[in-house]
C-alpha positions, -999 to +999 in steps of 0.1 A: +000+000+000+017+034-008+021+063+011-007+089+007+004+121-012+006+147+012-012+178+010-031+166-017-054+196-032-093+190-019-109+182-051-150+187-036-150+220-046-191+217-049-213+208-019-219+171-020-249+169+002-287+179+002-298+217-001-326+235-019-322+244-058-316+282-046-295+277-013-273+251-036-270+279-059-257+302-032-235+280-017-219+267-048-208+304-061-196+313-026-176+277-029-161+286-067-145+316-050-128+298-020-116+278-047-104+303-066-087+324-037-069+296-026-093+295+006-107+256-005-074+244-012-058+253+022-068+217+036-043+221+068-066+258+079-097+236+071-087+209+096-078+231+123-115+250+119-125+218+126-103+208+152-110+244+170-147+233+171-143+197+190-116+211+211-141+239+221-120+266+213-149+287+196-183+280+216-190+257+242-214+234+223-191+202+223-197+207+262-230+188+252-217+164+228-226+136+250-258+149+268-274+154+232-254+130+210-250+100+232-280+079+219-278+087+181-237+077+183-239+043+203-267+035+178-245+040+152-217+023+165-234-009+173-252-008+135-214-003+125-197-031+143-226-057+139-208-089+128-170-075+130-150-098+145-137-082+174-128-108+205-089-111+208-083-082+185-065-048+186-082-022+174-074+010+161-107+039+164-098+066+140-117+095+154-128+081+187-143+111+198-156+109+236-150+069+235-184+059+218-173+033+197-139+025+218-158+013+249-187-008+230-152-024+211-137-033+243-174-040+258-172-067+225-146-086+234-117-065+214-083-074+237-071-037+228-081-006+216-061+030+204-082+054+206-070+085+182-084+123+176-079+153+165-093+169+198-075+169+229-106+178+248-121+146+234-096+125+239-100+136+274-135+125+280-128+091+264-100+085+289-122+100+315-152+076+311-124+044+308-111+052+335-142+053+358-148+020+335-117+003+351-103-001+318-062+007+319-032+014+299-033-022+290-070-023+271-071+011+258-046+037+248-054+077+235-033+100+211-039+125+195-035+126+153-045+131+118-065+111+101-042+116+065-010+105+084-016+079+110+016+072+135+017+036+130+033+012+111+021-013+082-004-043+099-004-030+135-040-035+137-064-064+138-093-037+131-096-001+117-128+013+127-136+053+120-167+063+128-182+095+115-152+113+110-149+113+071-174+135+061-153+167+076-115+152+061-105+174+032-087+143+014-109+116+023-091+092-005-058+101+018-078+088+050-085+059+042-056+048+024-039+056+055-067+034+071-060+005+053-019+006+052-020+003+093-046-029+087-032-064+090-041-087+060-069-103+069-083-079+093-114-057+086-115-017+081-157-007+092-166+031+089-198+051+092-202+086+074-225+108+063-245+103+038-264+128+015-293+140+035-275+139+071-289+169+090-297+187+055-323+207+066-302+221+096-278+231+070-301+246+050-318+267+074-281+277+087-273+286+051-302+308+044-295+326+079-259+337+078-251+371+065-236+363+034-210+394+032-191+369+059-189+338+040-181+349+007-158+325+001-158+300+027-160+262+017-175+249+048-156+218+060-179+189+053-184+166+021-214+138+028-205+110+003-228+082-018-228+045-007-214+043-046-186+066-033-179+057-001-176+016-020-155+030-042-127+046-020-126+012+002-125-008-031-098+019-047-077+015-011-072-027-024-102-039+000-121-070-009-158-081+005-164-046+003-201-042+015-221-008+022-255-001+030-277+032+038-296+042+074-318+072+074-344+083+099-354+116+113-351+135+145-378+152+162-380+180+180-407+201+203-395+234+188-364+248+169-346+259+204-345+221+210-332+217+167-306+238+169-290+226+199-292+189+192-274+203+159-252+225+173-242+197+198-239+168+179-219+188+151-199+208+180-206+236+156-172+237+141-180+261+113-179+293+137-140+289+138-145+300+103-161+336+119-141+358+130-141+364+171-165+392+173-193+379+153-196+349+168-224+358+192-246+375+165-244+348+142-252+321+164-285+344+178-292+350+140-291+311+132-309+301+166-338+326+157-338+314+121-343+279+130-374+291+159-389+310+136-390+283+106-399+266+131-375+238+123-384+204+139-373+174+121-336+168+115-325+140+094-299+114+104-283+101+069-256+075+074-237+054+051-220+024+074-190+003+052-166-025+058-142-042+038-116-066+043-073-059+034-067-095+012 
């Protein structure tokens, strides 16, 4: 498996996800000039946006990641590992997060787990809930790294698991190339993204609200991906028994106070690193009222869950 190129130039200039005919429109045109500037080739300032959102560097949404999230992510994560072989195995979770997916691993059967991020702060409440789990040093690990450049060598793992990370990685191709390298032969790589229509009409509504004069020119950090595409990168990396399937189902809210903050939560609302510091507050009252006023109450959950095996 070869090394990954890197700093490979994004090539999703256009919005690969759900939006209405007219907000597409908008977006697209604002996403041509990032592209043109330079702004949506800069893939190193689009991972630390996202970095500065999990880490909680910009609002205090990821606070909440767990209060809101916790029962959409451990349903993913068990749909994801259903029928990977996992007892006696060391795993590797690319993009653990707050320990979702690491602890139902271990909970499994898996003899050890890494647990990697971008976030610190995440990192941090995954060791925090192993450690009040009794699991040690010996059964799970944490580090902190990028998904394009993994610190390990060839085969070190019995399983690669990544779960809904790649939608927000600039060179997704890189990821899981990267992925697959630090598989053994024989062992299984299982990831979730998003697909298509994941939490479209949150975007949409955020779209619509922002002032556009500040994001001219942004290409907001996220690139939801086909089951045809998401196959075809796992199939491209040299995996075999590639299989993918499609979960969709819609969240439901009493009003759009409740909507945004599940959103905001869940999504630890990254894109405001992309603000600068003194809008923030006026942008996020904007969106809030946007999505009371709408009133926006139904969210949709879009998620593409794939596994493959390295021959």
């Amino acid at each position: 498996m070869g090394t990954p190129q890197r700093g490979a130039v994004m090539p999703r200039v256009f919005w690969t996800g759900k939006l209405s005919p007219t907000t597409r429109f908008m977006v697209n045109s604002s996403n041509l000039i990032a592209w043109i500037t330079g702004n949506a080739r800069n893939a190193a300032a689009m991972k630390r946006r996202v970095k500065a959102g999990y880490e909680g560097a910009v609002t205090d949404d990821v606070s909440r990641y767990d209060d809101v999230g916790l029962g959409q992510y451990t349903d993913i994560s068990r749909a994801l590992l259903d029928g990977i072989p996992l007892d006696g195995r060391v795993v590797l979770d690319v993009g653990c997060g707050t320990g979702i997916q690491s602890l139902l691993a271990l909970e499994q059967g898996a003899a050890r787990v890494v647990g990697g991020d971008i976030s610190k702060y995440m990192l941090g409440q995954c060791r925090e809930k192993a450690n009040a789990l009794g699991y040690g040093p010996d059964r799970i690990d944490f580090q902190q790294f990028d998904i394009e450049a993994l610190p390990f060598d060839d085969g070190a793992f019995d399983t690669v698991m990544c779960g809904m990370v790649l939608g927000l990685v600039p060179n997704q191709e890189a990821a899981v190339s990267e992925m697959v390298r630090v598989l053994r032969p024989g062992g299984f790589l299982c990831l979730s993204t998003h697909g298509p229509e994941f939490y479209w009409e949150a975007c949409e509504t955020t779209f619509r609200a922002v002032p556009k004069r500040l994001v001219l020119g942004y290409r907001v950090e996220f690139w939801p991906r086909t089951e045809e595409a998401v196959s075809g990168m796992l199939t491209a990396a040299g995996l075999v028994d590639v299989r993918t399937r499609r979960q969709t189902w819609r969240h439901r809210f009493e009003n759009g106070k409740k909507a945004y903050e599940f959103f905001a939560s869940t999504s630890s609302a990254w894109w405001y690193s992309g603000f600068r510091a003194s809008k923030i507050a006026s942008v996020s009252q904007r969106i809030k009222a946007a999505f009371e006023s709408k009133p926006v109450t139904e969210i949709t959950s879009d998620v593409v869950l794939s596994q493959g095996r390295r021959p």
